[in-house]
C-alpha positions, 0 to 999 in steps of 0.5 A: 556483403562481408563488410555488411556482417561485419558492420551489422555485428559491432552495432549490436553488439556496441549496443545497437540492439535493443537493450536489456530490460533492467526491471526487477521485482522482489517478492510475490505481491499477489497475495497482499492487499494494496497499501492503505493510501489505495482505499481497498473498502471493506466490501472487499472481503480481503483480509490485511496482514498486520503486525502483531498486536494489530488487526484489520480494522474492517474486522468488527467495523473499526475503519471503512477501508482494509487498514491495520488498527491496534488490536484493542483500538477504539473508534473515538468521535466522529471526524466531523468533530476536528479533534485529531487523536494523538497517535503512536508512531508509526500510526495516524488518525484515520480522519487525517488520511485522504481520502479517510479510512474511518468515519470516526477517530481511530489510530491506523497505521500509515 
């Protein structure tokens, strides 16, 4: 019996046992809408924090999906017409997205 204790002792403590759980995560992403690529629609009354000088593009009908646009962005001809904007960076033409965040060429950010 004692012999058994003592095997069973080194085996978990020799990593016999179930192992720690080394997950960790960083920061509460409960509040925060899912990235772009995730196509929240605007039907979903959320709103998208963006950077300064941007804005979410549901807010006044500038994209179809929660994505941050510049705050004086216009919506150019629709993406049935294959000419992609040229976009700063940081940012990409809402008709290149898969699946597309806009119905017309806007500058969102990626």
């Amino acid at each position: 019996m004692k012999l058994f204790t003592i095997a069973m002792f080194v085996a978990l403590g020799c990593g016999g046992g179930k192992k720690a759980d080394t997950t960790t995560t960083t920061g509460d992403t409960s509040t925060q809408p899912p990235a772009a690529s995730a196509g929240v629609p605007c039907e979903q009354e959320i709103a998208r924090v963006c950077e300064n000088g941007m804005v979410d593009g549901c807010a006044g009908g500038k994209t179809t999906v929660h994505v941050c646009v510049a705050a004086d962005a216009a919506a150019g001809p629709p993406c049935e017409q294959e000419i992609a904007q040229v976009c700063p960076d940081g940012q990409i033409d809402a008709c290149l997205q898969t699946p597309m965040s806009a119905t017309n060429h806007i500058c969102v950010a990626k």
